[in-house]
N, C-alpha and C positions, 0 to 999 in steps of 0.2 A: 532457488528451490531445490537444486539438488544437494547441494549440503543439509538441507532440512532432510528430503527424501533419504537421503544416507544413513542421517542422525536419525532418524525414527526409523529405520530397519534395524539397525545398532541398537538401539534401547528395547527394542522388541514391539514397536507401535505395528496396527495393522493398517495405517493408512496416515497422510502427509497432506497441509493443505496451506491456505499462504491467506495472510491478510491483505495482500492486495485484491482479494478478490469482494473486498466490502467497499472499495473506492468507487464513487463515480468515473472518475478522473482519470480511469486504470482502463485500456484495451482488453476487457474481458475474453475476447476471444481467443486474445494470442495468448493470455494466460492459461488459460485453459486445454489448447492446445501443445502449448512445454509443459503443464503440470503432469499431463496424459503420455507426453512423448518419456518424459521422466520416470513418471509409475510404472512405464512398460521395460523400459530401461533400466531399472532396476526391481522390477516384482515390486512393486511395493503399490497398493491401492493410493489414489489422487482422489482426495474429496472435494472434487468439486461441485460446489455449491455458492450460486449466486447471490450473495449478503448485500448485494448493492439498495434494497430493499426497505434496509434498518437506517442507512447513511443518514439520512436527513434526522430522521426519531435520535439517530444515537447521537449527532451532536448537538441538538436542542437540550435534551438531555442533558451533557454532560455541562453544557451552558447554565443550565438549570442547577445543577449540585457544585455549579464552581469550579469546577474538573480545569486542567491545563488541556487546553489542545493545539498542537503544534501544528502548526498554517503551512507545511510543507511535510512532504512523504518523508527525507532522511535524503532521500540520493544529492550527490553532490548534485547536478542538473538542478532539481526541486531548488535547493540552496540559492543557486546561484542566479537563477530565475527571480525566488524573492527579494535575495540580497539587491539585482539591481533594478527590481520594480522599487522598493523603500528608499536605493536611493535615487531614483529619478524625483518621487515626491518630497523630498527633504532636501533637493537642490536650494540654493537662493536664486531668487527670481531678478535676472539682470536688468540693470535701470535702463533707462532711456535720458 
């Protein structure tokens, strides 16, 4: 968030905000708390605004129009979480 925050004082925006904050999945609070430690830290307005709201509506939705939606946030953790949830189910199952 502070490369965002940076980058929209640099471009001339009046304020910075993050899409982690439309996750269920996401410690809203602490986000919210560095988004605000951030904006103070550099002048720059934090819109924070809780979108967790829309989450369920917006991927039914995009279920609905076909949309790709990626089953993990991006961070390596996310990754590697799912990578070995998929492969525990795609083991073979030893004989007896």
């Amino acid at each position: 968030m502070l490369k965002t925050a940076i980058a929209a004082k640099q471009l001339k925006f009046s304020a910075f905000t993050t899409t982690l904050l439309v996750s269920t999945y996401q410690d809203i609070d602490a986000i919210m708390r560095i988004g605000k430690a951030i904006a103070d830290r550099e002048n720059i307005e934090f819109l924070a605004i809780d979108f967790r709201a829309g989450f369920d509506y917006a991927h039914c939705k995009a279920e609905e129009e076909g949309l790709y939606k990626q089953r993990w946030c991006g961070c390596i953790y996310s990754f590697n979480d799912r990578f070995n949830a998929m492969s525990k189910r795609h083991r073979p199952k030893a004989r007896k």
